[in-house]
N, C-alpha and C positions, 0 to 999 in steps of 0.2 A: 315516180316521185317528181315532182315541179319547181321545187326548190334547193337552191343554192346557197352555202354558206360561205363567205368568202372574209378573210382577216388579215390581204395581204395587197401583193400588187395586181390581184383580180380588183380590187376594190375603184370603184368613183375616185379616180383623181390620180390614181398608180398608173405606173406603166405598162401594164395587161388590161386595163380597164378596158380598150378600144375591144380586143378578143371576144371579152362579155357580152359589152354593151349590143350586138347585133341581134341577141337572141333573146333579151331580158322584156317583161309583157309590162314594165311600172319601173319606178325609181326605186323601189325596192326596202325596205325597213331593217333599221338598224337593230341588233340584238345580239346574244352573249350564247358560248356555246361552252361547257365545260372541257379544262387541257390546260394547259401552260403551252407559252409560245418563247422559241428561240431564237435570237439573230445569228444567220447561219453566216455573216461577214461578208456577204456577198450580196446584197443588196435588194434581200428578201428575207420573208421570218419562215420559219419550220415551224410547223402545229404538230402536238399530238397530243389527242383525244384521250389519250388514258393515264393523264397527269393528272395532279391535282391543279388546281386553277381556274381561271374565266377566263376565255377568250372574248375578244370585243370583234365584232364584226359586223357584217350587214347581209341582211337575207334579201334576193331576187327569186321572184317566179317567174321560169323559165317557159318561154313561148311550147307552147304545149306541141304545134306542126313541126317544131324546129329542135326539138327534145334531144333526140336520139344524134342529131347531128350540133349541137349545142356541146354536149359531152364527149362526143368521138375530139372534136377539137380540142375542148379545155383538157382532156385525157392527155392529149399529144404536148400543148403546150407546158403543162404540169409536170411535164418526166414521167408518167404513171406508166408507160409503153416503157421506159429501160430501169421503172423502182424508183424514181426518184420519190416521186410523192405516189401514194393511195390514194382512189376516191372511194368513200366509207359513208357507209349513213351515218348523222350525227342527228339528233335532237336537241334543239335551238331550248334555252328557258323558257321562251315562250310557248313551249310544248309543241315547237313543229318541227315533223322531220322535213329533213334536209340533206341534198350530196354535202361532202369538203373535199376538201383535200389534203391527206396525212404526212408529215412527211416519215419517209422510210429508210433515212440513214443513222447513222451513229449518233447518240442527244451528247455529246462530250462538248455542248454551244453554250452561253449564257443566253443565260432565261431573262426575258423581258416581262419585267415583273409585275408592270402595269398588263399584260397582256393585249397592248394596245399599238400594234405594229404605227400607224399614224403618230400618236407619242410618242414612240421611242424616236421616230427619224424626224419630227420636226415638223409635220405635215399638216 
């Protein structure tokens, strides 16, 4: 799979973005993935895919030589190596599959109800 779903500070303009940006093939297109999103107070949002909701976010097609090593990183930076967040396929509304990233802790956070991590913080 070649794309990525990202609703957070992997996104253009966040503080992960630099992480991404080396392995992405295009500026990539914005689009909605079903889940509700949480501010976890710490100055990132928690996703999970088996909520009701729209996530807002933006999909990259990931350099296709640079694939396998594109994800071993985002994995590492993600927390996915100690649980923090899952990468999972999702299915974008635009009917494409796509990695995310889940997160994998306790949902006891407020839900950002816009599902728009950029809206909630001002961005």
């Amino acid at each position: 799979m070649d794309e990525l779903f990202v609703y957070g500070t992997l996104r253009f303009g966040d503080v992960r973005w630099c992480f991404l940006e080396p392995f992405v093939s295009d500026g990539g297109h914005p689009d909605l993935v079903a889940g509700a999103l949480y501010d976890t107070g710490n100055g990132y949002p928690a996703a999970r895919f088996d909520q009701p909701g729209t996530i807002i976010g933006h999909r990259y097609r990931l350099l296709a030589h640079r694939r396998r090593e594109a994800l071993e990183v985002l994995d590492e930076i993600e927390g996915s190596v100690e649980g923090l967040y899952e990468r999972i396929e999702v299915v974008t509304v635009t009917g494409v599959p796509a990695w995310s990233y889940q997160y994998g802790g306790e949902l006891d956070l407020p839900l950002i109800a816009s599902g728009d991590w950029f809206e909630f913080i001002g961005g």
